[in-house]
C-alpha positions as CSV (number, residue, x, y, z in Angstrom):
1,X,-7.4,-81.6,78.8
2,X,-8.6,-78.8,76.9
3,X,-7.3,-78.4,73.2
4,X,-9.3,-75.1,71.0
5,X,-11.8,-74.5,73.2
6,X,-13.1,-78.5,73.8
7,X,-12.9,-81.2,76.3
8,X,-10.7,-83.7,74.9
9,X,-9.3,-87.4,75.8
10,X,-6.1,-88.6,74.7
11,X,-5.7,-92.7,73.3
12,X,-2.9,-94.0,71.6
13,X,-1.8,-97.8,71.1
14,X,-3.3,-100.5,68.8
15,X,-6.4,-101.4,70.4
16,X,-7.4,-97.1,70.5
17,X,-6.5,-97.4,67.3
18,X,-8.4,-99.9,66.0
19,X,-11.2,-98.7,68.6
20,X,-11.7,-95.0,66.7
21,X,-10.7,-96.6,63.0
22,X,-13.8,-98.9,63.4
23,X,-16.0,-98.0,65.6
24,X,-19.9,-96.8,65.4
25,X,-20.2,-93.6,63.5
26,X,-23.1,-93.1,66.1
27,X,-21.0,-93.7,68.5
28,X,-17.5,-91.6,67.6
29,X,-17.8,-89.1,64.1
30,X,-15.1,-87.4,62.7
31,X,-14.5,-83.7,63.5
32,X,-11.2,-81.6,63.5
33,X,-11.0,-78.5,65.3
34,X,-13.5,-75.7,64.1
35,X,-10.6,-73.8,62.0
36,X,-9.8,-76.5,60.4
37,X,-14.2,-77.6,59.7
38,X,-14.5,-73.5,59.0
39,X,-11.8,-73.5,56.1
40,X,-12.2,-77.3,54.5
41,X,-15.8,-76.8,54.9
42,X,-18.3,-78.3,56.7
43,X,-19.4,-81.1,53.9
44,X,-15.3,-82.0,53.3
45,X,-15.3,-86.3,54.1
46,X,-13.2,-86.0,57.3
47,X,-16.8,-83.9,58.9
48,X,-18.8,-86.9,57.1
49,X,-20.0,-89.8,58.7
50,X,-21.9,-93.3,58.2
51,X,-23.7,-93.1,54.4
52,X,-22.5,-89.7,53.4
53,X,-19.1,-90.5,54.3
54,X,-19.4,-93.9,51.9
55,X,-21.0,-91.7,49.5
56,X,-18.4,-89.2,49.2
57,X,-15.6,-91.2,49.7
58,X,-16.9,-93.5,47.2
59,X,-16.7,-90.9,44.4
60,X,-13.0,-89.8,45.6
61,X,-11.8,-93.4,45.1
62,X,-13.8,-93.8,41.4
63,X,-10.6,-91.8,40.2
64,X,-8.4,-92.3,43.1
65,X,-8.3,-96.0,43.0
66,X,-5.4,-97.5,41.7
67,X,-6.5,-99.4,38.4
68,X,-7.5,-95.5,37.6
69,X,-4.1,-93.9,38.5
70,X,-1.7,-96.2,36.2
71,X,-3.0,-94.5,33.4
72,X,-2.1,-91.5,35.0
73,X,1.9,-92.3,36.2
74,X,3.0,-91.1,33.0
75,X,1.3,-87.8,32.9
76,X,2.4,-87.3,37.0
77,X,6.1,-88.5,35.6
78,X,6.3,-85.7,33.0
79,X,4.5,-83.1,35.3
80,X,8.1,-83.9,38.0
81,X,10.3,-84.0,35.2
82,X,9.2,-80.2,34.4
83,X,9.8,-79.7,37.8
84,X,13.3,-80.5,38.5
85,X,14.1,-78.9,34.9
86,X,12.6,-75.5,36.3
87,X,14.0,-75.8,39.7
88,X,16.2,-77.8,40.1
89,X,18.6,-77.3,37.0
90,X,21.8,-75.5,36.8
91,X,21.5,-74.5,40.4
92,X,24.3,-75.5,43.6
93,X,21.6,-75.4,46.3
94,X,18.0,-76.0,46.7
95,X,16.0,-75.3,49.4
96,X,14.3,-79.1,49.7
97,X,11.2,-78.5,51.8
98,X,9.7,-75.8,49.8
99,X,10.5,-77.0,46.6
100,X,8.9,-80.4,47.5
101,X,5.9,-78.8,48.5
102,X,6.0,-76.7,45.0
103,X,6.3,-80.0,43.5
104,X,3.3,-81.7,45.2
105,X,0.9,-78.5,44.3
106,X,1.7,-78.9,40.3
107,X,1.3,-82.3,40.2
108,X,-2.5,-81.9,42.3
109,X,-2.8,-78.7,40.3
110,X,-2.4,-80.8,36.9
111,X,-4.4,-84.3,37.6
112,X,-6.7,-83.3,40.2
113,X,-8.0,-80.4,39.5
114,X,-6.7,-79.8,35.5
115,X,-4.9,-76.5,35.8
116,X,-1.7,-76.6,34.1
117,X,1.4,-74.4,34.6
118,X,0.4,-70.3,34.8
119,X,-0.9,-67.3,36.1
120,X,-3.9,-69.2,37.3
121,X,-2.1,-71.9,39.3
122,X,0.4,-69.3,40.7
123,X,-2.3,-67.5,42.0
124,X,-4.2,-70.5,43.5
125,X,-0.4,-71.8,45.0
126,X,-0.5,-68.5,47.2
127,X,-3.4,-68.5,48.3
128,X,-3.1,-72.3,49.5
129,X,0.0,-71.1,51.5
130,X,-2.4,-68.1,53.0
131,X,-4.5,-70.8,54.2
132,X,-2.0,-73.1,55.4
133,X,-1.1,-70.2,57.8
134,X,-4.4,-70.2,59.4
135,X,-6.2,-73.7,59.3
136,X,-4.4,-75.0,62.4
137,X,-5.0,-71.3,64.4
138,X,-6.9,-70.3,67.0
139,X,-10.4,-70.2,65.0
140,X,-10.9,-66.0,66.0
141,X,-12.0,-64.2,63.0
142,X,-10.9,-60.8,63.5
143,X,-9.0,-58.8,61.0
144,X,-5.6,-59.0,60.7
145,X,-5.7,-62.5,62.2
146,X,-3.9,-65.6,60.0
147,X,-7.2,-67.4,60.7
148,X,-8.9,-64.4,59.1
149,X,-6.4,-64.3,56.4
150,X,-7.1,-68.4,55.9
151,X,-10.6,-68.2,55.7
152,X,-10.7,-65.4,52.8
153,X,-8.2,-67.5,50.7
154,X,-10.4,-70.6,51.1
155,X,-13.5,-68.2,49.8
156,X,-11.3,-66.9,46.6
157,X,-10.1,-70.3,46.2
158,X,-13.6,-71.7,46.1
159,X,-14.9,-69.0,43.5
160,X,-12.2,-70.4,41.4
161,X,-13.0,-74.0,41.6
162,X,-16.5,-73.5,41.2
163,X,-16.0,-71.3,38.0
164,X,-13.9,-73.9,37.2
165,X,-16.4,-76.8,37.1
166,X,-18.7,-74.9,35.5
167,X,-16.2,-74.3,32.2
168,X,-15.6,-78.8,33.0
169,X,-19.4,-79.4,33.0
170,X,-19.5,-77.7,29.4
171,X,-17.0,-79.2,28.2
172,X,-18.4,-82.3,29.2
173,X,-21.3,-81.4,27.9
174,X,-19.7,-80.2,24.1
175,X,-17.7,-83.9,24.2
176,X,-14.4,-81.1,24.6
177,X,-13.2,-83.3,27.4
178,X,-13.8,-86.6,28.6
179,X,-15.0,-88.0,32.2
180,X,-11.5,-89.5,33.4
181,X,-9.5,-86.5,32.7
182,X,-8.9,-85.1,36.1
183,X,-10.7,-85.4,39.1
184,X,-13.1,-82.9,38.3
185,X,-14.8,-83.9,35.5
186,X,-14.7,-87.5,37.2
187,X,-16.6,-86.4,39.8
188,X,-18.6,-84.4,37.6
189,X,-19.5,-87.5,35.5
190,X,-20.7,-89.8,38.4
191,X,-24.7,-90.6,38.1
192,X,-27.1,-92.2,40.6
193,X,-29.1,-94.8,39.1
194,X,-31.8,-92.2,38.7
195,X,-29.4,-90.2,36.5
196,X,-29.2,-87.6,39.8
197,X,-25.5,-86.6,40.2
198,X,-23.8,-88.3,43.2
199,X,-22.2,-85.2,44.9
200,X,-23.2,-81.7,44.6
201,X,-21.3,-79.1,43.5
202,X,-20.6,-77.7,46.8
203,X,-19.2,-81.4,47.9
204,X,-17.1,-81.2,44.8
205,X,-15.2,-77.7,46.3
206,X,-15.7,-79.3,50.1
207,X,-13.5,-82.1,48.7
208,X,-11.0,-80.9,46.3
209,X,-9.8,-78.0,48.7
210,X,-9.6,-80.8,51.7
211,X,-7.4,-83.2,49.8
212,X,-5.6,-80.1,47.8
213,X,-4.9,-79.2,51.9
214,X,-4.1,-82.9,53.1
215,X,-1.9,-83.8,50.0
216,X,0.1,-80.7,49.5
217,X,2.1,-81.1,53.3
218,X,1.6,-85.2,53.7
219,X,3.5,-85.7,51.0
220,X,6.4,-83.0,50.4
221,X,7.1,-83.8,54.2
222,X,7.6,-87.6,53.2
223,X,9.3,-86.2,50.5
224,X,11.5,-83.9,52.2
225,X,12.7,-86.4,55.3
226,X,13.4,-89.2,52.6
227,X,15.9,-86.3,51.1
228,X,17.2,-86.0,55.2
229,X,17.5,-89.7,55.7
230,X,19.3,-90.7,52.1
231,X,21.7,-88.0,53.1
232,X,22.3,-88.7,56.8
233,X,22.5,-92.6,56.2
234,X,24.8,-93.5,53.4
235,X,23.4,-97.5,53.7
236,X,19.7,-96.1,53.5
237,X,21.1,-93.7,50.6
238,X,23.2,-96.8,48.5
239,X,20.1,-99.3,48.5
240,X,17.8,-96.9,46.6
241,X,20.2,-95.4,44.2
242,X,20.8,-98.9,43.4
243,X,17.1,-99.9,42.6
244,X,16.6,-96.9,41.3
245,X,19.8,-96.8,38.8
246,X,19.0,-100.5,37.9
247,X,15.3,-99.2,36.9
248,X,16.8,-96.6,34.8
249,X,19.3,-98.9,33.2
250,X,16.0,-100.7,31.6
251,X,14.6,-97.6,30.1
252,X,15.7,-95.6,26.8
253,X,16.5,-92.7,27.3
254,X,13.2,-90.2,27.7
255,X,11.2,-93.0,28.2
256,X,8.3,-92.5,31.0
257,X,8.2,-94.9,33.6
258,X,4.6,-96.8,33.6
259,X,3.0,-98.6,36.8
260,X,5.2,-102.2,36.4
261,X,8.2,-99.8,37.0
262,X,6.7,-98.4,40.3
263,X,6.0,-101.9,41.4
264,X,9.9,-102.5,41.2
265,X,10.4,-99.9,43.4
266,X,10.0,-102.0,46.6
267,X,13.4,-101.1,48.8
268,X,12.3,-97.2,48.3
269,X,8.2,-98.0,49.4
270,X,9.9,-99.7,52.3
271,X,12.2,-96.3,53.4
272,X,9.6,-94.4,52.7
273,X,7.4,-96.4,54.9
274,X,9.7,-96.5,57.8
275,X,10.4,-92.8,57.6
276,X,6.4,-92.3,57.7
277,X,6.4,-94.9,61.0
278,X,8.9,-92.6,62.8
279,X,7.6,-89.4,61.4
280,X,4.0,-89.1,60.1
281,X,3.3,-86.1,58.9
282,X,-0.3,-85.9,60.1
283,X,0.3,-86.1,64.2
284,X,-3.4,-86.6,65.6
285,X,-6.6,-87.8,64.4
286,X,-9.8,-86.6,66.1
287,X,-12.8,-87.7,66.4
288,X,-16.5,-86.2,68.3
289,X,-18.2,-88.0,71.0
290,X,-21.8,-88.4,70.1
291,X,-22.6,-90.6,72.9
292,X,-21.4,-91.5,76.1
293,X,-19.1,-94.5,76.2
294,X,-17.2,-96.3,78.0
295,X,-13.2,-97.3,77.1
296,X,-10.8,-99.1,79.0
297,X,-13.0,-99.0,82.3
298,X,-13.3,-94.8,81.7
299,X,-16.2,-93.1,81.3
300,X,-16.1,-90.9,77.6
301,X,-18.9,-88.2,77.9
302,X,-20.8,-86.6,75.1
303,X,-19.6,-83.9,73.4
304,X,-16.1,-84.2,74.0
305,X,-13.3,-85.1,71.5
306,X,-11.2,-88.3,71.2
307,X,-7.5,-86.9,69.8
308,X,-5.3,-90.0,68.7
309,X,-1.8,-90.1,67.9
310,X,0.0,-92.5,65.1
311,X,3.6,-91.8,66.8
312,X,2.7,-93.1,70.1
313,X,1.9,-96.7,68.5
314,X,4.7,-96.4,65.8
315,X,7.4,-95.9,68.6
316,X,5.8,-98.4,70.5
317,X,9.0,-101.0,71.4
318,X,6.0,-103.9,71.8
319,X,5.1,-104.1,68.2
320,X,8.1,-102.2,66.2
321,X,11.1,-103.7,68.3
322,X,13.9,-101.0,68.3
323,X,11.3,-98.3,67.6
324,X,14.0,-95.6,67.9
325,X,16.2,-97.4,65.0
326,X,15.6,-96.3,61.2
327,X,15.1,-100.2,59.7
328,X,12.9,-100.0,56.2
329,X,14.0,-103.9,56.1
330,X,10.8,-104.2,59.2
331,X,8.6,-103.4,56.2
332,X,9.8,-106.3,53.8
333,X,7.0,-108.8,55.1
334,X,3.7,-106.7,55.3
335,X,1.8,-109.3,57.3
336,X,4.5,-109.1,60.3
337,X,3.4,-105.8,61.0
338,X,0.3,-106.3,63.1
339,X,-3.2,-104.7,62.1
340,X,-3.7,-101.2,63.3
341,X,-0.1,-101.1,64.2
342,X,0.7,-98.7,61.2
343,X,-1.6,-95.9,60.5
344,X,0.4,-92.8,59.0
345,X,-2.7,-93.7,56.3
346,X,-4.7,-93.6,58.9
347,X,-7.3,-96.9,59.1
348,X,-10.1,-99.2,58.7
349,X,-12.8,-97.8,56.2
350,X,-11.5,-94.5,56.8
351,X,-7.9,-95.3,55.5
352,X,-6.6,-92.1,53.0
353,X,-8.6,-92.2,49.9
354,X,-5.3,-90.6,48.4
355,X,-2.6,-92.8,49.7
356,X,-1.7,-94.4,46.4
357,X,-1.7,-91.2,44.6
358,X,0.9,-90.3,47.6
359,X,2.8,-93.4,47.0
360,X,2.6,-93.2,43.0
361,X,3.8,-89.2,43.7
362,X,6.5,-90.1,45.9
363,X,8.4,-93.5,44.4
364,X,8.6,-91.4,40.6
365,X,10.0,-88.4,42.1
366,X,13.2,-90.5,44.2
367,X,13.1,-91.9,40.9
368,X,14.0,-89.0,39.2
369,X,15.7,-87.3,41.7
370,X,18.6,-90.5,42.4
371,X,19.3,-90.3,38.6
372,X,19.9,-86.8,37.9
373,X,21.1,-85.7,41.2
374,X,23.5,-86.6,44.5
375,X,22.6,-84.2,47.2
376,X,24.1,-83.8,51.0
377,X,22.9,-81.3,53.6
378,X,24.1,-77.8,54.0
379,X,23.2,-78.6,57.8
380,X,24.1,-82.0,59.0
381,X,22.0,-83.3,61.7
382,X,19.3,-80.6,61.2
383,X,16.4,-81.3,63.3
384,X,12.4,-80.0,62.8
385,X,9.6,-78.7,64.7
386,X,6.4,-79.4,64.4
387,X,4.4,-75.5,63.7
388,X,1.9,-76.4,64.2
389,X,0.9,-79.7,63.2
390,X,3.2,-80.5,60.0
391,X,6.8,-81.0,60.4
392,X,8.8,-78.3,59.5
393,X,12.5,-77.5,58.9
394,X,13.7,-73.8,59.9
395,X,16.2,-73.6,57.2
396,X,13.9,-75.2,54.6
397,X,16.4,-78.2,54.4
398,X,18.7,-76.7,52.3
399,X,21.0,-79.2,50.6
400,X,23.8,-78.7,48.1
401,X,23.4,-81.0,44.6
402,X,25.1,-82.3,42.3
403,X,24.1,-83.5,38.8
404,X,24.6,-86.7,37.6
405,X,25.9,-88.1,34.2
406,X,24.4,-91.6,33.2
407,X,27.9,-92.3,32.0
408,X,27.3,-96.3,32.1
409,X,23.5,-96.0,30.0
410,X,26.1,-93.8,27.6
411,X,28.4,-96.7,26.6
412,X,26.0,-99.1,26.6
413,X,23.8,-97.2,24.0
414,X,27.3,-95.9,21.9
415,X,27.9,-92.7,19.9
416,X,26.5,-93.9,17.4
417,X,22.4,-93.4,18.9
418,X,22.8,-89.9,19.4
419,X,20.9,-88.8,22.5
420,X,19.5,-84.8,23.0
421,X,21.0,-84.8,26.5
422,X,20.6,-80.9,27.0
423,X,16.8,-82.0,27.4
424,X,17.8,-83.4,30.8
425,X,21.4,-82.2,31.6
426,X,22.8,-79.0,32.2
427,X,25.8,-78.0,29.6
428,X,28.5,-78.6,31.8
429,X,27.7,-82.4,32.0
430,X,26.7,-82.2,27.9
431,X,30.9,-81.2,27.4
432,X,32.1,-84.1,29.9
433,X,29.6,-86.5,28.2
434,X,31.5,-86.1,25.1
435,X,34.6,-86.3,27.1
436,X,33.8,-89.5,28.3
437,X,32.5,-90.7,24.7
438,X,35.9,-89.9,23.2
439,X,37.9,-91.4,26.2
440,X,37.5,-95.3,24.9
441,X,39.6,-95.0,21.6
442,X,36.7,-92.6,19.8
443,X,39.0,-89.2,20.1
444,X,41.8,-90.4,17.1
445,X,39.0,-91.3,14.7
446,X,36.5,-88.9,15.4
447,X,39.1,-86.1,15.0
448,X,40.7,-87.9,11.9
449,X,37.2,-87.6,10.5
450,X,36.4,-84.0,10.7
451,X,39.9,-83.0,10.0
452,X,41.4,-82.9,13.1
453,X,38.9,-80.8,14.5
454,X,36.5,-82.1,17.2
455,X,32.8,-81.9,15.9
456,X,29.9,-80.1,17.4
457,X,26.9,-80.6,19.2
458,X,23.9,-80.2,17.0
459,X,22.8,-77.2,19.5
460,X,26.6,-75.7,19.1
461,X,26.5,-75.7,15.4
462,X,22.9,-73.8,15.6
463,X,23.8,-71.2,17.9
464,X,28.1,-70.9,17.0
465,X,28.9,-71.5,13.9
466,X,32.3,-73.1,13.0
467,X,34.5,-69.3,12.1
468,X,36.5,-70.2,8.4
C-alpha cells in the first residue's frame, strides 16, 4: 500500500514490535511522513538515528528523567490548580477535550519552555492549533492549504523560541536564572567534555516544537477518555475517587502534593494504563527502509516505509485475554504483561523520553479533578473518530459538573482552624460549608455569641458591612 506518496508495509503483533523497537538503525531509521519531518523539522529525535539519536535524546532525558521531575510536581500541581480555577469554576458545563488540551499547553508552556500565563503564551497556543491542522495533511504547499497554514506557524513559532533562548542564554550567563529551571536553560547548560555545547541551537527548536506537538494531544486525549470512562463506568469511577479522596484526607488543606503522593496513586496509573492499551493516542509508528530485508519470509525493499500499529497488539486476545473488556486490574502485576506487548510509550531505546512527565501530568490532574468536581456526560455513549491521527470527540466531550465540598476534611479539621475556602470553592459551596459547620450543635452557640446574629465570612465583612 501506498500511504503520502510512499510504498509502505504494514506489521503489527509483538515480535513486529519488538522487530522495529530494536532493530539496526542501519537497517530500519525513523521517519514520519514528510508533513510531519517538514513542520517538526528535520533534526527533531523521531528523524534521528544511531549516535545523534542517543545524543539528543540523552539531553531530553537530563531534565526529563524522573529524579529531575519530582522537584518539579509541585510547580506542575499549582500550574493545574490555576487551571481548573480559570476554567473550570463557577461553570455547569465544560467542554472536556479542549480544555484538557488547554491544560496540557500551560503546563509545557510553564516547565518546558518557561513562559508563564499571557499574551505571549496565548499567541504561541494558536499558532500550535494552526499547526496541528496541517502536520498530518497532504504535505502540498500551496496557499490557502492547512499544510501551508502549518508550516508558517511552525516558522513564527520558531522565531519565538529562538529569541527566547537567546534572552535564557543571558540570563544564564548574568547568574538571573539557573540551569534546571525549565527545559531550556537545561538544554542550554549541557557541555561536552571539551566545554562544546551538546545540541545546537537549531536542535534545541527541532526538539522543543516536536515534544510541544507530541505532548499537547498524547496526553489531553488520555486525559479526556479517563474523564469518558470514570463517567461511563461507575466501578472504574468509585476506585479512583476512593484513592484519590483518601490521598486528600492526608493533606492540609492547600498543601501541594509531592512525588510520594503520586506514587500512591497506583489504582488511577493502572486505568490510565488500560485506557491507553485500548486507545493510544498515537495510532502508527513509522519507520524508513534503508536496506533491504527480509521479515517473516517477505522480502522489505529499500526505500519503503514500515507503518506499525500499538492497537493491533493491544487488542490482541493472545496476550491481553478479553482485549475488548476495560480491566485496569490486568495492569496490577507489571511483569505479567509480556515485553513489547504494551507500547502506547512506544519501545526499546526509543521508548518516550516524556512519558513520566505524561504520567506525573496526568495522575495530579485526576487528582484534583475527583476532589473538586463530579462530572457525567452531556452525551452518554459518545463515540470518537480518529481526524486524522489523534482521537477526537465531535462535541468536544462536553460533560456537566458538579463541585464538591470536602465536607468530611471540614469536621475533622473543626471551626476552629479557619480555612480560606473561596481560594478553591465557588461561593455557593462557601454558604453550605458553613451550613454544614453549624449543623453538629455549633448554630445555638455561635449565634448566642454574636448576639443572635450569624457571623460573617472574613470576605463578607470586607465587601458588606454589617448595616446598624
Amino acid at each position: 500500500m501506498s500511504i503520502l506518496g510512499t510504498p509502505t508495509v504494514f506489521l503489527h503483533g509483538q515480535a513486529a514490535n519488538k522487530f522495529v523497537f530494536t532493530c539496526d538503525s542501519n537497517i530500519l531509521a525513523t521517519q514520519q511522513p514528510s508533513s510531519i519531518r517538514r513542520v517538526c523539522g528535520e533534526k527533531n529525535i523521531l528523524e534521528l538515528s544511531g549516535h545523534e539519536h542517543k545524543r539528543v535524546r540523552g539531553a531530553l532525558l537530563s531534565f526529563l528523567k524522573p529524579e529531575v521531575l519530582r522537584e518539579y510536581v509541585s510547580k506542575m500541581d499549582e500550574e493545574i490548580r490555576k487551571h481548573f480555577e480559570m476554567h473550570w469554576r463557577g461553570k455547569n458545563k465544560v467542554l472536556a477535550m479542549p480544555s484538557m488540551k488547554t491544560l496540557t499547553f500551560n503546563v509545557m508552556s510553564s516547565l518546558l519552555i518557561g513562559i508563564e500565563q499571557g499574551a505571549k503564551r496565548d499567541v504561541l497556543l494558536d499558532l500550535f492549533h494552526q499547526i496541528l491542522e496541517g502536520v498530518f495533511s497532504v504535505p502540498i504547499n500551496l496557499p490557502f492549504t492547512r499544510f501551508n497554514r502549518s508550516l508558517q506557524a511552525s516558522a513564527k513559532i520558531r522565531t519565538i523560541l529562538m529569541d527566547l533562548i537567546q534572552e535564557k542564554r543571558a540570563a544564564l550567563e548574568h547568574a538571573t536564572a539557573f540551569p534546571q529551571q525549565d527545559l531550556i536553560t537545561s538544554l542550554l547548560s549541557l557541555r561536552n567534555e571539551d566545554n562544546s555545547v551538546v545540541l545546537s541551537d537549531e536542535e534545541i527548536v527541532d526538539s522543543l516544537v516536536f515534544i510541544m506537538i507530541a505532548g499537547y494531544d498524547t496526553t489531553s486525549n488520555l486525559l479526556s477518555f479517563l474523564i469518558r470512562i470514570s463517567a461511563d463506568d461507575p466501578s472504574v469511577y468509585a476506585s479512583m475517587i476512593q484513592e484519590q479522596e483518601e490521598i486528600a484526607k492526608s493533606k492540609a488543606c492547600g498543601e501541594l502534593l509531592t512525588w510520594d503522593d503520586l506514587a500512591r496513586m497506583k489504582c488511577t496509573w493502572r486505568v490510565a494504563m488500560e485506557s491507553l492499551r485500548m486507545t493510544p493516542p498515537v495510532f502508527t509508528f513509522f519507520r524508513k527502509v534503508l536496506k533491504d530485508f527480509e521479515y517473516k519470509g517477505y522480502l522489505i525493499p529499500k526505500g519503503w516505509q514500515v507503518m506499525l500499529s500499538p492497537c493491533m497488539t493491544h487488542m490482541d486476545d493472545n496476550i491481553f485475554p478479553d482485549a475488548s473488556k476495560f480491566d485496569p486490574e490486568r495492569f496490577e502485576i507489571q511483569g505479567s504483561v509480556p515485553p513489547y506487548s504494551f507500547v502506547a510509550f512506544g519501545g526499546g531505546p526509543r521508548i518516550c523520553p516524556g512519558n513520566e512527565f505524561a504520567r506525573i501530568e496526568t495522575l495530579i490532574t485526576i487528582h484534583y479533578l475527583a476532589n473538586r468536581f463530579s462530572w457525567k456526560l452531556c452525551r452518554p455513549g459518545i463515540s470518537f473518530s480518529r481526524e486524522p491521527g489523534f482521537p477526537i470527540f465531535k462535541d468536544g466531550l462536553e460533560i456537566e459538573i458538579e463541585p464538591k465540598i470536602p465536607e468530611q476534611k471540614i469536621m475533622n479539621k473543626g471551626p476552629s482552624k479557619n480555612i480560606n475556602f473561596e481560594l478553591h470553592y465557588p461561593m455557593a459551596n462557601v454558604l453550605l460549608l458553613r451550613r454544614v459547620a453549624y449543623s453538629r450543635g455549633e448554630l445555638k452557640a455561635r449565634t448566642q455569641a454574636h448576639g443572635g446574629l450569624l457571623p460573617k465570612l472574613d470576605h463578607e465583612r470586607s465587601s458588606n458591612p454589617t448595616p446598624t
